[in-house]
VMD Tcl script that draws the C-alpha trace (Angstrom):
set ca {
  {0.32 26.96 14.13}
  {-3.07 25.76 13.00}
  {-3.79 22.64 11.46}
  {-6.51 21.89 8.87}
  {-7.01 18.34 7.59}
  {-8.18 17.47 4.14}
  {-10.28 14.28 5.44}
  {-11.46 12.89 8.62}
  {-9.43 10.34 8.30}
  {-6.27 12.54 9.07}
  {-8.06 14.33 11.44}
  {-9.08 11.48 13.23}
  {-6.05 10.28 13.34}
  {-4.63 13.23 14.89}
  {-6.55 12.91 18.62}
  {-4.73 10.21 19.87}
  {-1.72 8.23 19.53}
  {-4.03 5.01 19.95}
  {-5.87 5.91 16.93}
  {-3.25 7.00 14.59}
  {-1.95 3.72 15.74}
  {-4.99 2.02 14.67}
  {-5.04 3.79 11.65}
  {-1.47 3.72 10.26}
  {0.01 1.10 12.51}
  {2.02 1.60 15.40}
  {6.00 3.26 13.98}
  {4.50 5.49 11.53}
  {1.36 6.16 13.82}
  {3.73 7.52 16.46}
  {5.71 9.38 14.26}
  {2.89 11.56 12.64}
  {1.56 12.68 16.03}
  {5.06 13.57 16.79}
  {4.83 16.13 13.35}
  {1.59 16.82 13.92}
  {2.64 18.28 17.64}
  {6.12 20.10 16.19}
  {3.62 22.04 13.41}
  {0.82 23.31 16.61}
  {4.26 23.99 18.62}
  {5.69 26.40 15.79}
  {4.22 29.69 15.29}
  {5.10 30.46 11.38}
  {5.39 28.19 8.52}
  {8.90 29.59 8.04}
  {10.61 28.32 11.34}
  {9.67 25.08 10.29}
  {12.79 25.18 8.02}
  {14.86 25.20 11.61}
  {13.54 21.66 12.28}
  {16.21 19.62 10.13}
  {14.64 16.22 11.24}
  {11.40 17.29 9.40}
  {13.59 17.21 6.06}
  {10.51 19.80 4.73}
  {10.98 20.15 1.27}
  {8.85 21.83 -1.49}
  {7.24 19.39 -4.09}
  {7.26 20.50 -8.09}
  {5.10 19.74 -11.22}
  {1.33 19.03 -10.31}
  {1.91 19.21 -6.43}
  {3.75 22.59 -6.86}
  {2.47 24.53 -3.60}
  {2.79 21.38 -1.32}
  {4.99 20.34 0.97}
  {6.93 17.32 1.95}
  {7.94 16.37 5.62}
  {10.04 13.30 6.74}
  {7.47 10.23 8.55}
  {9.94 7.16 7.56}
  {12.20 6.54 5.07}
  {9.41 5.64 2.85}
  {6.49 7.69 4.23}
  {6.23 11.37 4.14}
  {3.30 13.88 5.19}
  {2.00 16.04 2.87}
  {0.98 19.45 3.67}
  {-0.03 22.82 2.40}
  {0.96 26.53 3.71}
  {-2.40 27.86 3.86}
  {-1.25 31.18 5.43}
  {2.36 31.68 7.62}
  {0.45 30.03 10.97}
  {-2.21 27.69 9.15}
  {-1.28 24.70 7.21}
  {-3.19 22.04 5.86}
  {-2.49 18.09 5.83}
  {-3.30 16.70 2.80}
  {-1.77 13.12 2.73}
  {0.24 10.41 4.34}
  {1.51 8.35 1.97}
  {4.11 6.11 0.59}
  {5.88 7.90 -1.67}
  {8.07 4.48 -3.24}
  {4.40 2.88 -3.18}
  {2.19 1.71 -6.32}
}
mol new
graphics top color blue
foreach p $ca { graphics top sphere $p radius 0.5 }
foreach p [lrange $ca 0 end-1] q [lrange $ca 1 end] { graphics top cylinder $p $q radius 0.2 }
display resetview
């Protein structure tokens, strides 16, 4: 699948471990290039579902059309099905955050 980011930041982030490490710190630095390489390893959007460790999940009200999947227990990436093989990150965040 292809991935489009919403800022440099993310796509920064995605060239190396080292720098999503810099960027996010180390656990949750790991972990997205670990999502980032299941979602270029899957060919649709759909067999995504088959990955239960994602825990992808659609989001509702304003962020109806984006999609939650599993970083930490707090942390999730947020992403958009931009066509059945392109998606586009929009966020990591905290979701239990400010």
């Amino acid at each position: 699948m292809n991935i489009e980011f919403s800022s440099n930041r993310l796509a920064d982030a995605s060239i190396s471990l080292s720098e999503a490490s810099r960027l996010f710190g180390i656990p949750i630095g790991r972990k997205y290039i670990q999502r980032l390489a299941v979602l270029r390893a899957t060919d649709k959007f759909s067999q995504l579902y088959g990955f239960q460790a994602l825990r992808l999940h659609p989001l509702k009200g304003n962020r109806s059309g984006q999609y939650a999947i599993m970083i930490t227990a707090n942390y999730r990436l947020i992403i958009e099905k931009i066509t059945e093989d392109v998606v586009r990150i929009i966020n990591l965040e905290d979701y239990h955050g400010d």
